[in-house]
C-alpha positions in Angstrom: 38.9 -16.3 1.0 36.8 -16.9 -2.2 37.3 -20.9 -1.4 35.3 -20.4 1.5 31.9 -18.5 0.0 30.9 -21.6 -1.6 30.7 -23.2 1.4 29.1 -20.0 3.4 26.4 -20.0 1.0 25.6 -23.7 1.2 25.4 -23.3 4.9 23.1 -20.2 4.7 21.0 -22.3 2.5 20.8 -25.1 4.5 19.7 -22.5 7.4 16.8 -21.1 5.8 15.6 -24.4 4.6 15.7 -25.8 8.0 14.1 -22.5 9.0 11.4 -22.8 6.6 10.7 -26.1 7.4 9.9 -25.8 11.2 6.5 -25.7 12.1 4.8 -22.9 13.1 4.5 -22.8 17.1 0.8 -23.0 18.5 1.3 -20.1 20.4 2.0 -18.2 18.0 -0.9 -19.0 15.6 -3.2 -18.7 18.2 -2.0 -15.0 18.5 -2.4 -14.7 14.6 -5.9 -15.7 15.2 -6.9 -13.4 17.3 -5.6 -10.7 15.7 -7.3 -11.4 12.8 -10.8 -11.7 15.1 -9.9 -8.4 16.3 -9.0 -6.8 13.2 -12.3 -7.7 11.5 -14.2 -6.7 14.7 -12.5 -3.3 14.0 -13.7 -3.3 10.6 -17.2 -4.1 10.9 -17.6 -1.5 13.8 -16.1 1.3 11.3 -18.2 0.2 8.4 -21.5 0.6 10.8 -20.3 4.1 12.1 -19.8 4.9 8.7 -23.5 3.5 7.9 -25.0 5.2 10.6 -23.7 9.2 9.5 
């Protein structure tokens, strides 16, 4: 069994490289996008409630 973990762990390497290394699906970062819009939206109308008590 320990023969085999050297060659486990170079396999699990080679997975997350080739994980890392795929690009990031348009979809997806358009979904990031907007819920970063959304997020600030949220808060810059907190910090004008806030400014208006």
């Amino acid at each position: 069994m320990a023969d085999s973990q050297p060659g486990i762990a170079t396999q699990l390497r080679q997975l997350y490289q080739s994980v890392q290394d795929e690009a990031i699906p348009d979809r997806f970062l358009s979904l990031l996008e907007k819920l970063d819009q959304a997020e600030q939206q949220a808060d810059q109308a907190l910090r004008i409630k806030d400014s208006a008590q």
